[in-house]
ROFI-284194 format. One line per 8 residues: number of its first residue (from 1); their letters; for each residue x, y, z of N, C-alpha, C. Coordinates in steps of 0.2 Angstrom, whole numbers, plus 2048, in hexadecimal, padded with zeros to 3 digits. Layout:
<recs>
NUM) a) X,Y,Z,X,Y,Z,X,Y,Z | ...
</recs>
This chain:
<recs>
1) xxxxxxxx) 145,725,9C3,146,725,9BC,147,71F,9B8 | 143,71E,9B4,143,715,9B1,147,717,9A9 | 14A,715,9A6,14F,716,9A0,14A,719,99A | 142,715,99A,13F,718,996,141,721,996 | 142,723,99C,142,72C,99C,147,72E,999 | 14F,729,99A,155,72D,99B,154,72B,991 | 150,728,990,152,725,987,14C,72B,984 | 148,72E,987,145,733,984,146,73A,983
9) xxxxxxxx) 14D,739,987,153,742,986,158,73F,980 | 159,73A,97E,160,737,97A,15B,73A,973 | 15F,73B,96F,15E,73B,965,162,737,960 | 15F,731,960,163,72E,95B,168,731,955 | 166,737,954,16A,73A,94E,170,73C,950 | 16D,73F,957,173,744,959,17B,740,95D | 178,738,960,17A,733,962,17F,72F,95D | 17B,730,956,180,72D,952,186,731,94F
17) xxxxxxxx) 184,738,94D,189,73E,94B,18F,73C,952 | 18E,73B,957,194,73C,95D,196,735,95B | 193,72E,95B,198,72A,959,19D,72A,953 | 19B,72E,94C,19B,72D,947,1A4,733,946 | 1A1,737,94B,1A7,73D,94D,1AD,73B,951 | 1AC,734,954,1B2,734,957,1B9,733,953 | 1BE,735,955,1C5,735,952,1CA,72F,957 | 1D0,72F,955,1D3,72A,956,1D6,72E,95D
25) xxxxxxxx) 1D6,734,95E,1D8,736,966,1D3,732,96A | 1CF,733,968,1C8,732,96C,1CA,728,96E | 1CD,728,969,1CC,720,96A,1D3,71C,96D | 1D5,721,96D,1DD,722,972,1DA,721,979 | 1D8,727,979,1D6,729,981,1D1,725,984 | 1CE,721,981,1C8,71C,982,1CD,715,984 | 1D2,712,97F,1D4,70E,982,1DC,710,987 | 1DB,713,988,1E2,715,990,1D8,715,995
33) xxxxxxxx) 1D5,717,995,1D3,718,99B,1D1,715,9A0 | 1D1,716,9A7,1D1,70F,9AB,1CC,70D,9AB | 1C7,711,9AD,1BC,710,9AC,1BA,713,9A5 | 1B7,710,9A1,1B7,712,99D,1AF,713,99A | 1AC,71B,998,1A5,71D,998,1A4,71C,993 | 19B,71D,992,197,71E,98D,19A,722,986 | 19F,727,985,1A2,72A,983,1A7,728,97E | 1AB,723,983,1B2,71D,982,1AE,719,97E
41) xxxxxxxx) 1A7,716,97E,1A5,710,97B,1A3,713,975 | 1A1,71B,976,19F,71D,96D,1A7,71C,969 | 1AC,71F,96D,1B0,71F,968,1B3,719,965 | 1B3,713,96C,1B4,70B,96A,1B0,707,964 | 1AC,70A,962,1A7,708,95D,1A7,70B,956 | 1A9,711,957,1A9,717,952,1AE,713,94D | 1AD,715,945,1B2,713,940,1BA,716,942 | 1BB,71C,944,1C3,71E,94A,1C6,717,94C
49) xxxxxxxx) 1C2,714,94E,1C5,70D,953,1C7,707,950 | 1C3,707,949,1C6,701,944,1CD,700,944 | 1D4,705,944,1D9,702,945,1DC,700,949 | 1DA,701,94F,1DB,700,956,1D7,6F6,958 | 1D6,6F5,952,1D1,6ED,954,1D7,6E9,958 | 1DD,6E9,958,1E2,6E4,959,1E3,6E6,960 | 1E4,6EB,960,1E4,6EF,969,1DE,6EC,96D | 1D8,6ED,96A,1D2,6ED,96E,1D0,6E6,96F
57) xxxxxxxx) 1D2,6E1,969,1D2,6DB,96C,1D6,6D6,972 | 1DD,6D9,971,1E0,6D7,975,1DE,6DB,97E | 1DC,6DF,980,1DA,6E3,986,1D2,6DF,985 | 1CF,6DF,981,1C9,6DA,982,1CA,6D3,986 | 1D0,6CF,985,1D0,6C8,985,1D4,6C9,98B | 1D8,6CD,98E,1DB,6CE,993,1D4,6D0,99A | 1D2,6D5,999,1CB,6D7,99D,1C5,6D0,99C | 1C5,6CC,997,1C1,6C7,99A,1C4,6C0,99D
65) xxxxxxxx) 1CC,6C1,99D,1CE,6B9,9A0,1CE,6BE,9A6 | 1CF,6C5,9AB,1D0,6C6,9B1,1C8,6C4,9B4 | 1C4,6C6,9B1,1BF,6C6,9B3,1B9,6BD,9B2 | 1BB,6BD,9AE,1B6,6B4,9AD,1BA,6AF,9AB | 1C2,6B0,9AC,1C9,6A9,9A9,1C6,6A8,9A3 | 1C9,6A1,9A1,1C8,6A0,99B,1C2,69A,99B | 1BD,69C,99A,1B6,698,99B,1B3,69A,996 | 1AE,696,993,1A8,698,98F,1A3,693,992
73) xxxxxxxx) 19F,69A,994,198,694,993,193,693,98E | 191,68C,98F,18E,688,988,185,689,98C | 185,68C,985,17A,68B,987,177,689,981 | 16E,687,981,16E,685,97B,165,689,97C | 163,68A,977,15D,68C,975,157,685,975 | 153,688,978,14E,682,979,147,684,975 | 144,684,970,13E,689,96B,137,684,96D | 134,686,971,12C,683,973,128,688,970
81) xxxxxxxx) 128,68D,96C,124,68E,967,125,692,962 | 122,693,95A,122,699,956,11D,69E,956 | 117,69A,95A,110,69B,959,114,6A4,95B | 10F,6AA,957,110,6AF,958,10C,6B5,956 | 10A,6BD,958,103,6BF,957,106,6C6,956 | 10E,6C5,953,111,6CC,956,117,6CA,94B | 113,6CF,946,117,6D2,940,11F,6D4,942 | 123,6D0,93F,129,6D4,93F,12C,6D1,93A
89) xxxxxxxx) 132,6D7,936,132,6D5,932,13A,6D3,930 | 13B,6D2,935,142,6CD,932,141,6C6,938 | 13C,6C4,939,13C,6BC,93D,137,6B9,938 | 139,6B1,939,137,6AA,936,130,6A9,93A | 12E,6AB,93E,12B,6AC,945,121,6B1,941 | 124,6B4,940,11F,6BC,93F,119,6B9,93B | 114,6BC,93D,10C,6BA,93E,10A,6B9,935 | 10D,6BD,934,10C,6BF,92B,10F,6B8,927
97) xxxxxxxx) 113,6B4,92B,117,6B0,927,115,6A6,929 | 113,6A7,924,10B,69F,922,111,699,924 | 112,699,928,114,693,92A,111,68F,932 | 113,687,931,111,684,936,111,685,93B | 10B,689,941,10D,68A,948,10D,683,94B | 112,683,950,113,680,958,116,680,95D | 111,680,964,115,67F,96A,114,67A,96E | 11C,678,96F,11A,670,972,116,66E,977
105) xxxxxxxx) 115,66B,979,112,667,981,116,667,985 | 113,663,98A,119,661,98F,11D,65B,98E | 118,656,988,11E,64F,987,122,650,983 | 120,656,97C,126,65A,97A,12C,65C,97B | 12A,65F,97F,12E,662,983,133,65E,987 | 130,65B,98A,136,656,98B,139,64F,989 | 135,650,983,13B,64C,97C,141,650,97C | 140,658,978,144,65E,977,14B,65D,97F
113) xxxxxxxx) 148,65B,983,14C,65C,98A,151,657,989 | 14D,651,988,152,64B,988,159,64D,983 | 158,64E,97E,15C,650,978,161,653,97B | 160,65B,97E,165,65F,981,16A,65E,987 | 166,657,989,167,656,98F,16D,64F,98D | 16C,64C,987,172,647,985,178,64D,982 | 175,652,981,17D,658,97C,180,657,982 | 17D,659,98A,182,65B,990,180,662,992
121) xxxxxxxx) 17A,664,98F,17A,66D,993,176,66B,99B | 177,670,99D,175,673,9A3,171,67B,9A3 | 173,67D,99D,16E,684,99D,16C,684,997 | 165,686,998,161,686,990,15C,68D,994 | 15C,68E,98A,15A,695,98A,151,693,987 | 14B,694,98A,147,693,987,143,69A,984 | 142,698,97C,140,69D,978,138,69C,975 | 133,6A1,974,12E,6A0,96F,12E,6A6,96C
129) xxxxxxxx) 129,6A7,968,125,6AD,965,121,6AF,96A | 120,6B4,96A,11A,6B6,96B,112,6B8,96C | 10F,6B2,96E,10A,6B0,96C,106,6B0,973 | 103,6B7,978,100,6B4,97E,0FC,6B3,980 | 0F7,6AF,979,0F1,6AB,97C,0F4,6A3,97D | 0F9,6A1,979,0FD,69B,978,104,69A,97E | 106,69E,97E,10E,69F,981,10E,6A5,985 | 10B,6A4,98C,109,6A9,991,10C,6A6,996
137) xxxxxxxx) 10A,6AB,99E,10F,6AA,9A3,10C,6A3,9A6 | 104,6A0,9A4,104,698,9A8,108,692,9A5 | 108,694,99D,10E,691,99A,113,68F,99B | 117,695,99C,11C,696,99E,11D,694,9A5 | 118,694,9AB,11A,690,9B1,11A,68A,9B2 | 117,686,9AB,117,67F,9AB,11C,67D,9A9 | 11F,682,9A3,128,680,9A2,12A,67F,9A4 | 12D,684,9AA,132,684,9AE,132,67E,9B2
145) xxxxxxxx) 12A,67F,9B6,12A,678,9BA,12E,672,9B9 | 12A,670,9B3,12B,66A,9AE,134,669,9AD | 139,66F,9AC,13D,66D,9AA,145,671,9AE | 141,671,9B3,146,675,9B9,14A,670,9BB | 148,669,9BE,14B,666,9BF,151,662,9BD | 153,664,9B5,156,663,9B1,15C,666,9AE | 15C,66B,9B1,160,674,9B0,160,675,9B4 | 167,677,9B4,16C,67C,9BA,16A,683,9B8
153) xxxxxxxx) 167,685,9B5,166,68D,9AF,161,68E,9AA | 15F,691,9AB,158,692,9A8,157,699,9A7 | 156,69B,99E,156,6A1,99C,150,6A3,998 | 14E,6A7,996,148,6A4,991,148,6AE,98F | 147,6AC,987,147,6B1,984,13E,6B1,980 | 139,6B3,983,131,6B4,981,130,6BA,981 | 12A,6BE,97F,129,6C2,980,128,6C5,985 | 128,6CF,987,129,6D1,98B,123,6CD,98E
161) xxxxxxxx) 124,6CF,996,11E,6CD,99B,11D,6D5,9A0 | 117,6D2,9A4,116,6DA,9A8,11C,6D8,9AF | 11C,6DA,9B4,121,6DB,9B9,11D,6D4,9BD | 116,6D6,9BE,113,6CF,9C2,116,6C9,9BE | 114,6C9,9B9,118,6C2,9B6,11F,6C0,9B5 | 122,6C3,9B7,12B,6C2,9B9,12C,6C0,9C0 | 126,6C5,9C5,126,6C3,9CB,125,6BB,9CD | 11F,6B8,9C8,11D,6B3,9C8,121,6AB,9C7
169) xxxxxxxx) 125,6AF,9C1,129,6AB,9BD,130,6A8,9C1 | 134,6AE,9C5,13A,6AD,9C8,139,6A6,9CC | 134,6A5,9D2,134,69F,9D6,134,699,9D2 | 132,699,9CB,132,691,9C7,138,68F,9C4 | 13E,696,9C6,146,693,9C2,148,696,9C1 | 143,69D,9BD,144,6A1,9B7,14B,6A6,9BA | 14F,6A6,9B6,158,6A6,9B9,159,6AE,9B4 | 159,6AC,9AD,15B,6B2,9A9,156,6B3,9A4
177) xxxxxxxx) 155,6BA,9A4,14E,6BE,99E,154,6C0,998 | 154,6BF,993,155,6C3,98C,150,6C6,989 | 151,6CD,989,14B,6CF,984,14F,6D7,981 | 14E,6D6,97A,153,6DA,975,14F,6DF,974 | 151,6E4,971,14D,6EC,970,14C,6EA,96A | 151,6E5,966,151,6E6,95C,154,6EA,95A | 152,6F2,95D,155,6F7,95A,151,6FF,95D | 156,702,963,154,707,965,152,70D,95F
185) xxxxxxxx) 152,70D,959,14F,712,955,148,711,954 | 143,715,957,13D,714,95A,13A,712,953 | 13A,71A,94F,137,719,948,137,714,946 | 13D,711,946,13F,70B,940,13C,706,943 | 13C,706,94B,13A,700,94E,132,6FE,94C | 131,703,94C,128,703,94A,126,701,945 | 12C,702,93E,12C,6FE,938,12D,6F9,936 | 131,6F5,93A,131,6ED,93B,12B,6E9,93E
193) xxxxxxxx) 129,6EF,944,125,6EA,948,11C,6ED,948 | 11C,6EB,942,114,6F2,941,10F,6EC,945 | 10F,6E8,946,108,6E4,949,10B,6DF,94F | 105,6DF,953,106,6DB,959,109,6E1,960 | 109,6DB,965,10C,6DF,96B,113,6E1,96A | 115,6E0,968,11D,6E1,967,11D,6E7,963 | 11A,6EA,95F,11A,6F0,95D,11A,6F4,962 | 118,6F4,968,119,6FA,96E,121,6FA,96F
201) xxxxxxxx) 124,6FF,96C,12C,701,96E,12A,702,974 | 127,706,979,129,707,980,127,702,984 | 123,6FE,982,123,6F8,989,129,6F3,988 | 12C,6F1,982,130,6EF,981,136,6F3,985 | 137,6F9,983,13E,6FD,986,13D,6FA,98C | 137,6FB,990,137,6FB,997,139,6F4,99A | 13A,6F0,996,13A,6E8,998,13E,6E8,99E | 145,6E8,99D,14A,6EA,9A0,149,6EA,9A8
209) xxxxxxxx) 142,6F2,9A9,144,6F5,9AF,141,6F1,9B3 | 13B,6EC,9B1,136,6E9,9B4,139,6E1,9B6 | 13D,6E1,9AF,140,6DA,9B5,146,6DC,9BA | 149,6E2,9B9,14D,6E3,9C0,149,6E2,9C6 | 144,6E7,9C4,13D,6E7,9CA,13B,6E0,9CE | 13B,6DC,9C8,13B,6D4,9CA,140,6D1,9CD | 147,6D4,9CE,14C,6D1,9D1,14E,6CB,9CC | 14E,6CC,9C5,150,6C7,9C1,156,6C5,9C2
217) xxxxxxxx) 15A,6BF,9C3,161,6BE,9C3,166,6C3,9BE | 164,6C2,9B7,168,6C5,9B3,163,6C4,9AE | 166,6CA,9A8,162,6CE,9A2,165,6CD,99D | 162,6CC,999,166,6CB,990,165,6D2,98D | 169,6D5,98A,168,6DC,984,168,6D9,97E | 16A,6DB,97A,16D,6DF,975,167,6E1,96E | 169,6E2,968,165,6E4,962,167,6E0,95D | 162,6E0,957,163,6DB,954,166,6DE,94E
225) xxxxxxxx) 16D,6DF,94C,172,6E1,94A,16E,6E1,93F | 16D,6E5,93D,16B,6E6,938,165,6E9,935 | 163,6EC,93A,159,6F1,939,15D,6F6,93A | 161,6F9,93D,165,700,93E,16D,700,93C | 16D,707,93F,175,707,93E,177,701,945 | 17C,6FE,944,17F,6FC,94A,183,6FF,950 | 186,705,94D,18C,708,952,184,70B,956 | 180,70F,955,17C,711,957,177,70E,95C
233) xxxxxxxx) 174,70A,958,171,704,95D,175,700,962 | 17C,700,961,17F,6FE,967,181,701,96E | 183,709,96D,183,70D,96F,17C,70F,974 | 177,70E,96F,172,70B,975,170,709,97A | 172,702,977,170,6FD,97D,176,6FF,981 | 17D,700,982,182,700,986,180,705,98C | 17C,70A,988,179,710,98D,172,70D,991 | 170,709,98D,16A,704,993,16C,6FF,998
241) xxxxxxxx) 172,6FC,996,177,6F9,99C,179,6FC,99E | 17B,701,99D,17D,706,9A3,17A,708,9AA | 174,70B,9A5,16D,70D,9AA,16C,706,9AF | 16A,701,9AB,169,6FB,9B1,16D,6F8,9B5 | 174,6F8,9B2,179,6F6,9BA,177,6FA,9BE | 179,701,9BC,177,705,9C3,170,705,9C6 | 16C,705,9C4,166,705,9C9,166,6FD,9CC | 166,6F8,9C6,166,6F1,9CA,16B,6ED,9C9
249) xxxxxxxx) 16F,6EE,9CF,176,6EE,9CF,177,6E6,9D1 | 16F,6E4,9D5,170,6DC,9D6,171,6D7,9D0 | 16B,6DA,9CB,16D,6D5,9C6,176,6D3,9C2 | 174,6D0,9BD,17A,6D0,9B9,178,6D1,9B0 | 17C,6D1,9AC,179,6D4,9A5,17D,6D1,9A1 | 17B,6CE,999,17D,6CD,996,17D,6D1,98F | 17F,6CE,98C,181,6D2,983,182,6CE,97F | 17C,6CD,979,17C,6C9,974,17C,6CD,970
257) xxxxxxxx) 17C,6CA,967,180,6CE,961,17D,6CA,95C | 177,6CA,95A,173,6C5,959,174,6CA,950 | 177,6C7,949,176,6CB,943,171,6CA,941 | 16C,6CC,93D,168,6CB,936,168,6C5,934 | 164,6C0,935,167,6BA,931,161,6B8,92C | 162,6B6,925,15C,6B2,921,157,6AE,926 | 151,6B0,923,14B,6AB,927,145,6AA,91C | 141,6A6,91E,13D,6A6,91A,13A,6AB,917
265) xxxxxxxx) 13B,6AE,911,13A,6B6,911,13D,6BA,912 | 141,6B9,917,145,6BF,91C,145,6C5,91A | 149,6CB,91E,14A,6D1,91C,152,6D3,91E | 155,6D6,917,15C,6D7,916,15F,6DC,91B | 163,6DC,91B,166,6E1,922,165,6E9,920 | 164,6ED,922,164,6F4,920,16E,6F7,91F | 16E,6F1,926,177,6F5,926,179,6F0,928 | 17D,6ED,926,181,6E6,925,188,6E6,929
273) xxxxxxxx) 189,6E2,92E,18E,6E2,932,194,6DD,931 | 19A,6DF,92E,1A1,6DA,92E,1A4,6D8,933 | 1A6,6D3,934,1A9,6CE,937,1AE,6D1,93B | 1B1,6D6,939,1B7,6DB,93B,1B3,6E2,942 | 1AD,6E3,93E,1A8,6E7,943,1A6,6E6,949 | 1A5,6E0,948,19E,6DB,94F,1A5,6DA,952 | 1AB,6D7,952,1B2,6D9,956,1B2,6DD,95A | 1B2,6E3,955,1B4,6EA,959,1AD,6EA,95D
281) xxxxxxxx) 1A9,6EA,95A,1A1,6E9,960,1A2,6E5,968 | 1A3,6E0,968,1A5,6DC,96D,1AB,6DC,970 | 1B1,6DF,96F,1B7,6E3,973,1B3,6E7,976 | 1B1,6ED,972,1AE,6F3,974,1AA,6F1,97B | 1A5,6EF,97B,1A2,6EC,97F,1A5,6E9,986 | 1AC,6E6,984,1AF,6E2,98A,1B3,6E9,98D | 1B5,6EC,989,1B8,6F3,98B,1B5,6F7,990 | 1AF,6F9,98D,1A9,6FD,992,1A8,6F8,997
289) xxxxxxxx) 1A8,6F3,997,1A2,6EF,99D,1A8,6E8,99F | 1AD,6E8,9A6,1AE,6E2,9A4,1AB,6DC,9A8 | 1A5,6DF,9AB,1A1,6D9,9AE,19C,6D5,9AA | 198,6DB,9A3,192,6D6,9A2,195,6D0,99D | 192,6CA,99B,192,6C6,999,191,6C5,991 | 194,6C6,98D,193,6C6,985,195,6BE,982 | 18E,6BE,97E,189,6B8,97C,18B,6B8,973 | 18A,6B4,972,18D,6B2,969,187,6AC,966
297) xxxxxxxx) 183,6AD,962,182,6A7,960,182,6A3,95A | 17E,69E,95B,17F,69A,952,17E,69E,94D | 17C,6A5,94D,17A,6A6,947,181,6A8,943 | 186,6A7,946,18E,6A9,944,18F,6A5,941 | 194,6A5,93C,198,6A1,93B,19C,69B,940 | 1A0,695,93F,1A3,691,940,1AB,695,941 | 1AE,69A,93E,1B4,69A,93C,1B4,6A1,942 | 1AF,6A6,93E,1AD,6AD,944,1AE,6AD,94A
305) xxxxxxxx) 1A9,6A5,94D,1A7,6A4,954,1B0,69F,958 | 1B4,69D,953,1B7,69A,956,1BF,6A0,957 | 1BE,6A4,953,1C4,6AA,954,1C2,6AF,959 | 1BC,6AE,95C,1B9,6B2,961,1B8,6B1,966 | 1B9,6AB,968,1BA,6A8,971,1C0,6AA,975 | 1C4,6AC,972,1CA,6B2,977,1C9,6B7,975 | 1C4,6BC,974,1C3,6C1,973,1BF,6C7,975 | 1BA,6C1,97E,1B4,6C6,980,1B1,6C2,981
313) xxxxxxxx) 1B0,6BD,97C,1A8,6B8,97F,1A6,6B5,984 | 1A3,6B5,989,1A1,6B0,98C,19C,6AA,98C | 19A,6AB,988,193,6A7,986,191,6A4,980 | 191,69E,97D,191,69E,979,18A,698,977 | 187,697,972,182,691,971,185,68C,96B | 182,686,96A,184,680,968,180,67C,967 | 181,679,960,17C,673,95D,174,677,95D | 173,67C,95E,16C,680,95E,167,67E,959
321) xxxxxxxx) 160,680,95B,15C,67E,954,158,683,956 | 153,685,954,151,68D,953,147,68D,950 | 145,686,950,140,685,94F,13E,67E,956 | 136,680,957,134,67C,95C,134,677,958 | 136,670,95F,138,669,95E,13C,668,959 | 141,66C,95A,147,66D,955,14B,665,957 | 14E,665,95C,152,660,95E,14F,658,95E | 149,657,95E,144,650,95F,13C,650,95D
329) xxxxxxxx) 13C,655,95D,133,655,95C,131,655,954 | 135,65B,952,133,65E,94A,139,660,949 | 13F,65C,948,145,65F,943,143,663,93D | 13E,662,93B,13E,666,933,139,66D,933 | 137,66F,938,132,675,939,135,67C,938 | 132,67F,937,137,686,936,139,689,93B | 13F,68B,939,145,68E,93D,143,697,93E | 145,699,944,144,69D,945,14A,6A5,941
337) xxxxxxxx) 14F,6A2,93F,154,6A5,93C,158,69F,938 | 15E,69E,935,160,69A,931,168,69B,936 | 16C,694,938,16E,692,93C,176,691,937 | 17D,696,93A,181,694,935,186,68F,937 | 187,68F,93F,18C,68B,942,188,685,942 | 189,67F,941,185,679,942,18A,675,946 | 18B,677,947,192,672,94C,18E,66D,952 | 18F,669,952,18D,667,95A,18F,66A,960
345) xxxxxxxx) 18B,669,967,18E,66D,96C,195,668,96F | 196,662,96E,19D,65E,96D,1A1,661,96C | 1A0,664,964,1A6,664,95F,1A8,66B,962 | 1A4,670,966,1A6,676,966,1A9,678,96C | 1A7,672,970,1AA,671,978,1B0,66F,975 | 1B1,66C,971,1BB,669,96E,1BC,66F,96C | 1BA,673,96A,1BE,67A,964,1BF,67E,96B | 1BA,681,972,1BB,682,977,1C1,681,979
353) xxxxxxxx) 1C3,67A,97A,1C7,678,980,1CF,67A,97A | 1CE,677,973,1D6,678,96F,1DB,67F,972 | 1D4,684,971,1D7,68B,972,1D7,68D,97A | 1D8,687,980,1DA,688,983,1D5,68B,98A | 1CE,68B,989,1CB,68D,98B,1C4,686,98D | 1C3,687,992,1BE,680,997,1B5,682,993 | 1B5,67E,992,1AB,67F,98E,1A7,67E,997 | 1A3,683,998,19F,682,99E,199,67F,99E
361) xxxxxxxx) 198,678,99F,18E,677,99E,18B,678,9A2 | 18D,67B,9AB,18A,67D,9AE,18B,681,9B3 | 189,689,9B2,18C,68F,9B5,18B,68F,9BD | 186,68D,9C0,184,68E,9C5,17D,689,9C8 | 17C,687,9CD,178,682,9CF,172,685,9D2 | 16B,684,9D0,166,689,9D5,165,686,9DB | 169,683,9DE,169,67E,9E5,16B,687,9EA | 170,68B,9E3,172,690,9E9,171,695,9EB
369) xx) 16A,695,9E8,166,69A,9E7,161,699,9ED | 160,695,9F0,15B,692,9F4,15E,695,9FC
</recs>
């Protein structure tokens, strides 16, 4: 059974009335339990649970110094393209929206390297649109090539691929796959994304099962907090990391928390999420799950992101730019979202280490992989 099945018995309505009913017993008995289920995480997300933020952050920050100390790792976005063939209606990106396409080369590209490579990273996350007559898997095996020997970690968030192409991909580097659902509400999801490949909600769902199948090192989830309810669409993905530990218990998983942000034109959030929420979202999550990895980016706040390092995160990004050749090639191109933390990755390794905590530029070596 691949999750596409176990997601076509679930009812978003019915899903949401159960989170929306939880009580504050409910939220009692979620935080005393020692494993704590799908049930425990409705009610840890449920408005019930908003008084309990103070308890839930404290057992968050406890449950991630036993499990990951005090470490943050540091990554950084690397954009080799916007070129794209896929309507959506909240990205900078989207086929409908008249701006300058480009993807870099190979001397580009290793301009952009040079740059990330004086910040001090070791893992960089490589991003495009999707575009795959332009940004396909020979592409992308030139990347990796090109820029493996450079990196300790190599992540890359593109569009879904078929299973042969992941199989292809892993021998070049390829370490970590992100690829976000946006929004398990099917309907809605179709309304965002009326043109291109990415309009297929189920091959997208399925992304998941095919890079397990691929023996992917680790997977990125989450949704893009603002096209639906959030308690809802969280609630989902935690039930898709569910399904995927267990069946593919080799890999490892992360969670990111990516909000709604301004693009060129953009589109405003349907449900808008406070500072106080995406907390209790992120406890929640370290509650349920105290192995997967939870991710934060620049599109935070500087003040948000710096009261949140004892509270869950593992992951954080720095100095980011969000448009190809952002860092050397084309500073001035358009961005893929509008960027709020501008900090250098310096200045946020200092913020890191104040509150007591070691900035990590390099998780692991592919020397040990071999």
């Amino acid at each position: 059974m691949r999750f596409n099945e176990i997601f076509q018995n679930q009812r978003w309505e019915e899903s949401s009335k159960s989170i929306y009913a939880k009580t504050s017993s409910d939220v009692e008995q979620a935080l005393n339990a020692s494993k704590r289920t799908l049930e425990d995480f409705k009610a840890l997300i449920s408005p019930a649970a908003a008084p309990y933020l103070e308890r839930m952050a404290k057992l968050s920050q406890e449950l991630t110094l036993k499990r990951f100390g005090n470490t943050i790792q540091l990554y950084v976005p690397l954009y080799l393209s916007n070129e794209c063939n896929n309507i959506c209606t909240y990205c900078g990106f989207s086929y409908d929206n008249k701006v300058k396409r480009k993807t870099l080369s190979p001397m580009e590209i290793m301009q952009e390297v040079a740059v990330i490579k004086e910040m001090g990273y070791q893992h960089v996350l490589l991003v495009t649109g999707e575009a795959n007559q332009t940004v396909h898997t020979d592409y992308f095996k030139k990347v990796l090539e090109l820029i493996r020997p450079h990196f300790a970690h190599i992540s890359m968030e593109v569009q879904p691929l078929d299973l042969v192409d992941y199989q292809e991909l892993t021998p070049y580097g390829l370490n970590t796959v992100l690829v976000y659902q946006e929004t398990y509400h099917e309907e809605d999801y179709k309304k965002h994304h009326p043109k291109g490949k990415k309009s297929n909600f189920q091959y997208r769902l399925d992304t998941p099962d095919r890079l397990g199948e691929a023996g992917i090192h680790k997977m990125g989830l989450g949704v893009l907090i603002g096209l639906e309810d959030w308690r809802t669409d969280s609630f989902f993905t935690a039930m898709h990391l569910d399904y995927l530990e267990k069946k593919y218990w080799q890999s490892k998983y992360s969670i990111s928390f990516p909000r709604l942000r301004p693009f060129s034109g953009g589109l405003e959030p349907k449900v808008v999420m406070n500072d106080r929420e995406l907390v209790q979202l992120i406890c929640a999550y370290r509650l349920f799950n105290e192995e997967v990895e939870l991710s934060i980016s620049t599109r935070e706040s500087q003040v948000f992101r710096d009261h949140i390092i004892k509270l869950g995160i593992t992951s954080i990004s720095a100095g980011s730019k969000t448009n190809p050749g952002g860092y050397a090639v084309e500073p001035q191109s358009l961005e893929q979202f509008e960027i709020s933390d501008e900090r250098t990755a310096t200045e946020i390794a200092e913020t890191i280490h104040k509150q007591g905590y070691e900035a990590v530029w390099k998780d692991w070596d592919l020397s040990l992989m071999k």
